[in-house]
N, C-alpha and C positions, 0 to 999 in steps of 0.2 A: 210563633211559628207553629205549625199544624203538623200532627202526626200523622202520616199513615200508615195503618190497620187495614191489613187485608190483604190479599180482597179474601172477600166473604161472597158465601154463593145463595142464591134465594132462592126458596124451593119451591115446588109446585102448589103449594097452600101460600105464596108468599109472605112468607117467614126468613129473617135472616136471624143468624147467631153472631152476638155480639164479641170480639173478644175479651176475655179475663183482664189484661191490663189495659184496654179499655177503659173497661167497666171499671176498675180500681179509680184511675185516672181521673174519672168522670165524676167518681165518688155517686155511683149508679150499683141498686143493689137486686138480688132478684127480688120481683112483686111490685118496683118500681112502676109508676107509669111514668111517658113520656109522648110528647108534642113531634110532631114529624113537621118541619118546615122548609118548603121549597123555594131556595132563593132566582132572583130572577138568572141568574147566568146559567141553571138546571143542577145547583148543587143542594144535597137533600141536609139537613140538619136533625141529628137525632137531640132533643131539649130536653133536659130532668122538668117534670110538671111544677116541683119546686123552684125552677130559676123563673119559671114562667111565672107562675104566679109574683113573684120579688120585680120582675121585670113592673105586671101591671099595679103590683103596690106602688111601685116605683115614678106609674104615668107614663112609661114607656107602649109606645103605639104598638101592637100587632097585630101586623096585617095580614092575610090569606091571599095564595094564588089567586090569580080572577076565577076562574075554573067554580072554586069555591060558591061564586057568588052568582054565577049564572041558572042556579033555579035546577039543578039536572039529576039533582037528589043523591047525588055522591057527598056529598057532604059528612 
């Protein structure tokens, strides 16, 4: 079951702050990176760069918005 944290507000440099038992949670620490993933229903997924990678160790597929792939230099 999924927690939710928040809301959190995004500021004008969009920037959001994570909360602290979040972060615990998450086992997410500062200086961490991490993966932003948009699933098709429009919910955003914050990923530890660590799961991603065990993900692709693993053969597990991931994929990007289509957005991504249309050439529009946002990438």
């Amino acid at each position: 079951m999924a927690v939710v944290h928040g809301p959190v507000r995004i500021t004008g440099n969009r920037q959001i702050s994570l909360p602290k038992a979040l972060l615990e949670q998450a086992e997410m620490h500062t200086g961490d990176h991490v993966h932003l993933m948009l699933d098709d229903d429009g919910t955003v997924r914050v990923v530890n760069t660590r799961t991603v990678s065990e993900w692709i160790a693993r053969g597990r597929s991931i994929t990007a918005p289509s957005t991504e792939n249309e050439g529009d230099g946002n990438a």
